[in-house]
C-alpha positions in Angstrom: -9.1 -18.5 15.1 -11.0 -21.5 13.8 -14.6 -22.7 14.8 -15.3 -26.0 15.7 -17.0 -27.8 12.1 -20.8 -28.1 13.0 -23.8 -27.2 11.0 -27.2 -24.6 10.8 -28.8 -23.8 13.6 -25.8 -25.0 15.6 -23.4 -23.4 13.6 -25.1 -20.2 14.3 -25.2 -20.4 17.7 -21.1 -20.9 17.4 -20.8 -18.1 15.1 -23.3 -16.2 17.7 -21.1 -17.2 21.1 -17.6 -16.5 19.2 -18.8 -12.9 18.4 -19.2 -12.9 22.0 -16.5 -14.0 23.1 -14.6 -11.6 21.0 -16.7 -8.7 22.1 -15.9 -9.3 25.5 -12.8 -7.2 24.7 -14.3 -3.9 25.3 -13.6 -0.9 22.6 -10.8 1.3 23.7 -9.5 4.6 22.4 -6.3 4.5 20.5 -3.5 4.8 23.1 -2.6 8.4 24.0 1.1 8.4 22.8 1.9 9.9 19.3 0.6 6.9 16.5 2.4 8.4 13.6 5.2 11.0 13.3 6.4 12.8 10.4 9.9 13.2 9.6 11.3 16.2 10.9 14.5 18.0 11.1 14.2 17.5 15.1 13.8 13.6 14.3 16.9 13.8 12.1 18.9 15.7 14.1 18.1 12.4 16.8 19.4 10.0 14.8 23.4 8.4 14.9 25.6 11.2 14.3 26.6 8.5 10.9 22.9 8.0 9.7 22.5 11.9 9.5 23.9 12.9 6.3 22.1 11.0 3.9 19.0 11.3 6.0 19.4 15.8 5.9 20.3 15.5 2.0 17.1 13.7 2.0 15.0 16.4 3.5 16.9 18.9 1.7 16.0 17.5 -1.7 12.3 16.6 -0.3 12.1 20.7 0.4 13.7 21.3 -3.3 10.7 19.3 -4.9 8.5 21.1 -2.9 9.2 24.2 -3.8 8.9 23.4 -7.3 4.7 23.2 -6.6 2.0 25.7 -6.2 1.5 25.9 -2.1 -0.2 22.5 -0.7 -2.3 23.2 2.0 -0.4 21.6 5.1 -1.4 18.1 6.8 -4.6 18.5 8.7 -5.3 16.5 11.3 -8.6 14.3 10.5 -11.7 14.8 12.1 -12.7 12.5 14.8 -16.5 12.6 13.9 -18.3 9.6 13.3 -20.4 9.8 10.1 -23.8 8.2 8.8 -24.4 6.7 5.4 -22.7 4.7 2.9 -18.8 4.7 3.1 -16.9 7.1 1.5 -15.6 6.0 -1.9 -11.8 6.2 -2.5 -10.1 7.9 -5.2 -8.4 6.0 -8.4 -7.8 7.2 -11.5 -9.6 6.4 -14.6 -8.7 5.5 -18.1 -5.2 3.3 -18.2 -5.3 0.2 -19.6 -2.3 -1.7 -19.1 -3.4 -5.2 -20.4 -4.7 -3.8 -23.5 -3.6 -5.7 -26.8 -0.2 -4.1 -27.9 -1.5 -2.9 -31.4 -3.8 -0.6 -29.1 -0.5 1.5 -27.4 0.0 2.9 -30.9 -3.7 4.0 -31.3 -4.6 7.4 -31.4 -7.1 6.9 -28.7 -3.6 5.6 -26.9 -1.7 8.6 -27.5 -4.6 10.8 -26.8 -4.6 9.4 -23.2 -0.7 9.6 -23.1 -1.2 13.3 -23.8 -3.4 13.6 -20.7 -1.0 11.7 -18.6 1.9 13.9 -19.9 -0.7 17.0 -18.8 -1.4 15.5 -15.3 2.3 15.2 -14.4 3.3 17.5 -11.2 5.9 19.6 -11.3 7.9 17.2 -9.1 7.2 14.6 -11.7 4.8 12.4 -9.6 1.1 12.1 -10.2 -1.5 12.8 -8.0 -5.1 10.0 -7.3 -8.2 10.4 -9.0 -7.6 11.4 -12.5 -10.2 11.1 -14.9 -7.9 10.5 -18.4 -10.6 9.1 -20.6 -11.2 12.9 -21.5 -15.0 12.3 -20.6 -13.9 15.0 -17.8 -12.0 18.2 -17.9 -8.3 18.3 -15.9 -8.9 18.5 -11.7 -9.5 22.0 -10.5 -9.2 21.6 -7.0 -7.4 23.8 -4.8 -3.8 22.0 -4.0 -3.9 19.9 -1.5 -1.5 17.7 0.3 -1.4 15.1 -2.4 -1.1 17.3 -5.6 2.7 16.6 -5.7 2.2 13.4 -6.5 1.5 9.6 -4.6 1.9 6.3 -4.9 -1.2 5.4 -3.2 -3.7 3.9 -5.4 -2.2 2.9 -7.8 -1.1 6.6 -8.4 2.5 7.3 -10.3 3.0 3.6 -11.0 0.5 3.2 -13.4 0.9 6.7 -15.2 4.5 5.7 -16.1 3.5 1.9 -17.4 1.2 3.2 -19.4 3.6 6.2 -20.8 6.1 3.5 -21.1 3.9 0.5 -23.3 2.5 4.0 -25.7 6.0 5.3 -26.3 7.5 1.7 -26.9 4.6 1.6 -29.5 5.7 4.7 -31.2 9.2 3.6 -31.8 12.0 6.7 -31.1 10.0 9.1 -32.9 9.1 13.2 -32.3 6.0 12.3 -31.3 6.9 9.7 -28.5 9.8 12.1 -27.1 7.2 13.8 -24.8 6.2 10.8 -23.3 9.1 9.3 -22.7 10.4 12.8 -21.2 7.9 12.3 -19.4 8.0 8.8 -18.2 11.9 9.6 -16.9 10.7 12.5 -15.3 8.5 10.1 -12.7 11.3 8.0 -12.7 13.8 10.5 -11.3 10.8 11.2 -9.1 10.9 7.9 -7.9 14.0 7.5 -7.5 14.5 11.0 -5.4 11.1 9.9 -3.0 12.6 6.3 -1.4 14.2 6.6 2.1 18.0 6.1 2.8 16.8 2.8 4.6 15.1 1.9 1.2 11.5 2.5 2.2 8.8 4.8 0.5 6.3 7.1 2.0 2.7 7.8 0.8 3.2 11.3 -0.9 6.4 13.1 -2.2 7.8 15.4 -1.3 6.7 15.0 1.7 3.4 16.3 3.0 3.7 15.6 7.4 1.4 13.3 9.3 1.2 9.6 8.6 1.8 10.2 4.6 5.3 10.3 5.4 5.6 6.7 7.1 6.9 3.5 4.7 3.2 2.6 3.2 2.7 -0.7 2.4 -1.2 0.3 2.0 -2.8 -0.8 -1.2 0.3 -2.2 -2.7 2.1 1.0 -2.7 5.5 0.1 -2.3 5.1 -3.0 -3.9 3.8 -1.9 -6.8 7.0 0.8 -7.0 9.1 -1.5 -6.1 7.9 -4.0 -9.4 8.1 -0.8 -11.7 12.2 -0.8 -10.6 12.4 -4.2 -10.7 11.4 -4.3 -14.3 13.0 -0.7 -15.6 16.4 -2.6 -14.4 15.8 -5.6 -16.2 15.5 -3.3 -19.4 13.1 -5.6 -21.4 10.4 -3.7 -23.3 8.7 -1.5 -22.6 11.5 0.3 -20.4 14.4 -0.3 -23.5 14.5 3.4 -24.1 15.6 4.2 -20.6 18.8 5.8 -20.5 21.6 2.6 -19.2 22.0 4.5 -15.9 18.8 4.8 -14.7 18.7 1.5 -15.1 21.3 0.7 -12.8 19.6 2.9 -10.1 16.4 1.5 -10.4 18.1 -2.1 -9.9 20.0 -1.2 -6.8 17.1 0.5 -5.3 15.1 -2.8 -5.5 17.4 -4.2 -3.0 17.0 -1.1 -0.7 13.5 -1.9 -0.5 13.8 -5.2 0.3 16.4 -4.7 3.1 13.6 -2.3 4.4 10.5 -4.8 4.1 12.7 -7.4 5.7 13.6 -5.1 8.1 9.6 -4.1 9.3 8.6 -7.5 9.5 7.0 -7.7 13.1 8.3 -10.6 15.3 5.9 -12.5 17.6 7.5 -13.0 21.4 9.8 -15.9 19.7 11.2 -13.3 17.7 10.2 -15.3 14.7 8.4 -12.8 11.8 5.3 -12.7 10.8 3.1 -10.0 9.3 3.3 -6.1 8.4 1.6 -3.3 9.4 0.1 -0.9 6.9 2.3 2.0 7.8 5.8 2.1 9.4 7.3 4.8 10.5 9.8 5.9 8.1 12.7 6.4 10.6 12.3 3.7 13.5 10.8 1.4 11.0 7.9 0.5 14.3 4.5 0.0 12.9 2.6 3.1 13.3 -1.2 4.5 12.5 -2.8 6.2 9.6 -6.4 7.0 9.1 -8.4 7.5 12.1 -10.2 4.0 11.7 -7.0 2.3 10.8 -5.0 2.0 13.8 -1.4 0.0 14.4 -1.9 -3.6 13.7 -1.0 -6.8 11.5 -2.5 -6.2 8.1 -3.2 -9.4 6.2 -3.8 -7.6 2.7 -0.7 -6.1 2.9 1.2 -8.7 4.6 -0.1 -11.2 1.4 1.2 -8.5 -1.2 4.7 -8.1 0.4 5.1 -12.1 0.6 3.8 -12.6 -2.7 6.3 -10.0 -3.8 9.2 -11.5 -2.0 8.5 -15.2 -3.4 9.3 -14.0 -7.1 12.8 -12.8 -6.0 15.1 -15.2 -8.1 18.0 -14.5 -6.2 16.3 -14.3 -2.7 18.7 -11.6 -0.2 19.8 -13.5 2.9 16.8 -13.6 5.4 14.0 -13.9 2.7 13.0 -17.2 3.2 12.8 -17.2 6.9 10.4 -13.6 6.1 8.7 -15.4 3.8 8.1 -18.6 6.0 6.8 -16.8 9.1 4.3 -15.0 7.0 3.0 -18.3 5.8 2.9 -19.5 9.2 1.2 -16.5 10.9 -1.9 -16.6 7.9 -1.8 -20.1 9.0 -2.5 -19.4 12.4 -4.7 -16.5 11.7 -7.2 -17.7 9.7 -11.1 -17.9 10.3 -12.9 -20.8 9.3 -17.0 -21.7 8.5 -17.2 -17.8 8.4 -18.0 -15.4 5.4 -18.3 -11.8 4.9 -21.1 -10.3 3.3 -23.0 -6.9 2.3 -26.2 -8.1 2.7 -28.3 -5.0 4.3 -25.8 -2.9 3.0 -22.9 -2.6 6.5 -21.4 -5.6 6.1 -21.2 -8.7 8.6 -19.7 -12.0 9.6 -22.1 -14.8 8.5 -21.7 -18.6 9.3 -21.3 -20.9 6.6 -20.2 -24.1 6.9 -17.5 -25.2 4.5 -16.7 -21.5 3.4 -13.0 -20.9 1.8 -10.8 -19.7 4.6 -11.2 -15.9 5.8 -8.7 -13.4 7.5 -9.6 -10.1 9.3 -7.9 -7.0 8.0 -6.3 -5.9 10.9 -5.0 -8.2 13.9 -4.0 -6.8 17.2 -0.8 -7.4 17.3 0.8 -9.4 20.4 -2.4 -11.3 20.9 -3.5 -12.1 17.0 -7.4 -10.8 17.8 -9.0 -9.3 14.7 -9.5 -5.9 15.4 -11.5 -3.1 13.9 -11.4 0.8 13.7 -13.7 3.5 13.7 -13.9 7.5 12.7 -13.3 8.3 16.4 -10.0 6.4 17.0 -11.6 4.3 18.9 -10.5 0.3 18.2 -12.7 -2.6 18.6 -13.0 -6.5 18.7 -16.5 -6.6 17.0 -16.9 -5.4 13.6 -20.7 -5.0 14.2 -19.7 -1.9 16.7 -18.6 0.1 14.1 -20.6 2.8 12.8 -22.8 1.9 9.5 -20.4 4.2 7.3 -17.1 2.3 8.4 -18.7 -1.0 8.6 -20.1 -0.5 4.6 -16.7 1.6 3.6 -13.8 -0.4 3.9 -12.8 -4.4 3.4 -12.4 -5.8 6.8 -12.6 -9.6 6.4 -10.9 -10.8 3.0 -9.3 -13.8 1.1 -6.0 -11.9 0.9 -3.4 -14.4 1.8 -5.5 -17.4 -0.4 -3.2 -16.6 -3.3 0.1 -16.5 -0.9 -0.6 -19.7 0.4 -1.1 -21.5 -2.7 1.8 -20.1 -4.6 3.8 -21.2 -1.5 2.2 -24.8 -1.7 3.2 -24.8 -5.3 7.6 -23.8 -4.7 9.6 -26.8 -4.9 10.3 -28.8 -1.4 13.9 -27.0 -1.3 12.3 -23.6 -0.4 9.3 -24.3 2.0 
């Protein structure tokens, strides 16, 4: 959507009659069909007698890690209560540094934090959110929940094992690096075990029911696991010490995953691609819900990470370019102009400013490219200013996301735009 150029007051008053316009789309509930399902024995028993095998050895191994943990508490359906306040914060862990300088990795204060991470590990091998490994706070005593197998969400797994990897390269093959290098194979394996036959990833493994087991592109998720294998293939330091095999695996996997991103991309009625939804489900690969406020659309945040990550392929997979293309095209289309987003009085809102760097909602309905917005009660809207204070103040809905995708695709030589 892009306002016509004009300037305070008038620019107000278009700012004030696009708000409007949009909110002439009334809020609705989201629809009444299932918006996420987990995977299921039922839903696998569905599938091509052919596609069945891999996808039952995959439960099978899911319920194996599983039964390695302490009993989670089973997926609970989220409360539909609105809330008052300020938004609730989101969990990430605390104390890895992975852009440190490298004569830091063979500290002690390095090693000590190693040890936590080492400590933090699940029994599966993943790592659970919200560690605190600067030692300032004692290890989580929570009761297990859903999560405490371990996640990629947040930065969670992926950045345990880069940080194991740059301290033990440090140490050199030495007793005292064996533990974290145990370790750091351990999530591996992990890793390896957690991605779906049709290459994607869920949020939490093994898996935990509701919309943690769709394919998350949320937060970088799969991305970022999907650069950790990319670079444990290419065996350069720090991942050297990884045993030759694994190293094959991870490689091969890469590919998986791309087939799968490739695969999500949502078509517009041309059946050219465009965006990606934040969640898709992990067997009909159809975008699908998650959190109560974040209901099935096209996610610009994620949709820059995935086309980001797909423009540093060297070898680009047949089909690529054309993904990576219709991406550029559909920020193209959706982005907001002589707008900016700001925190003044604490919510959050849609201000006019003339000349402002180019803006994209989070979320666009998808079909009709409206920015849409959600609340606590599943309810969807056109107007962020209908959301409650604590949704409007606790999460990112307007962004410069696809900025960075845009230039870097101005920037590729002629041959590959």
């Amino acid at each position: 959507m892009k306002l016509t150029p004009c300037f305070s007051p008038v620019l107000l008053l278009c700012v004030a009659a696009m708000a409007r316009a949009v909110a002439a789309d009334d809020a609705r509930p989201w629809p009444a069909e299932p918006q996420f399902l987990p995977v299921t024995p039922e839903r696998i028993a569905g599938l091509p007698a052919s596609e069945q095998p891999a996808w039952r050895a995959y439960w099978d191994r899911s319920q194996a890690f599983a039964a390695k943990l302490a009993q989670r508490e089973a997926f609970a359906k989220p409360s539909t209560e609105r809330l008052s306040g300020p938004g609730i914060p989101s969990k990430q862990s605390n104390g890895l540094r992975l852009t440190a300088p490298k004569t830091w990795y063979a500290s002690e204060a390095a090693q000590a934090v190693a040890d936590r991470v080492v400590a933090a590990q699940s029994a599966a091998g993943g790592w659970d959110k919200g560690h605190d490994y600067t030692g300032a706070a004692g290890p989580k005593t929570e009761k297990p929940g859903v999560w405490s197998g371990g996640t990629f969400d947040n930065n969670a797994t992926t950045w345990e094992m880069r940080f194991l990897a740059l301290v033990a390269t440090a140490a050199g093959d030495t007793a005292r690096s064996a533990p974290w290098r145990d370790s750091f194979v351990r999530g591996l394996r992990y890793m390896l075990a957690a991605q779906y036959p049709n290459g994607g990833f869920p949020q939490i493994y093994p898996l935990g029911g509701g919309y943690h087991d769709a394919i998350t592109f949320n937060d970088n998720a799969m991305v970022q696991v999907l650069e950790l294998l990319r670079d444990v293939g290419g065996g350069k330091e720090p991942f050297a010490f990884v045993p030759a095999d694994l190293r094959a695996d991870a490689s091969s996997r890469v590919s998986q995953g791309i087939a799968c991103i490739l695969a999500t991309q949502i078509s517009d009625s041309s059946g050219r691609g465009t965006a990606w939804c934040q969640q898709h489900d992990a067997i009909t690969l159809v975008p699908c819900a998650a959190r109560n406020f974040e209901p099935v659309a096209a996610c610009t945040s994620e949709s820059a990470s995935l086309t980001r990550f797909l423009m540093t392929l060297p070898d680009p997979e047949p089909g690529v370019d054309a993904a990576i293309k219709g991406a550029i095209t559909w920020f193209e289309r959706t982005k907001l102009q002589d707008v900016a987003w700001t925190r003044r009085g604490g919510a959050g809102q849609l201000v006019a400013q003339a000349g402002a760097p180019p803006l994209w909602a989070r979320m666009y309905e998808i079909g009709t490219d409206k920015p849409i917005f959600g609340d606590r009660d599943r309810t969807i809207h056109y107007a962020v200013g209908e959301l409650s204070e604590e949704r409007r103040a606790g999460y990112g809905w307007y962004g410069t996301w696809p900025t960075p995708a845009l230039e870097e695709f101005a920037a590729r030589p002629a041959r590959m735009k």
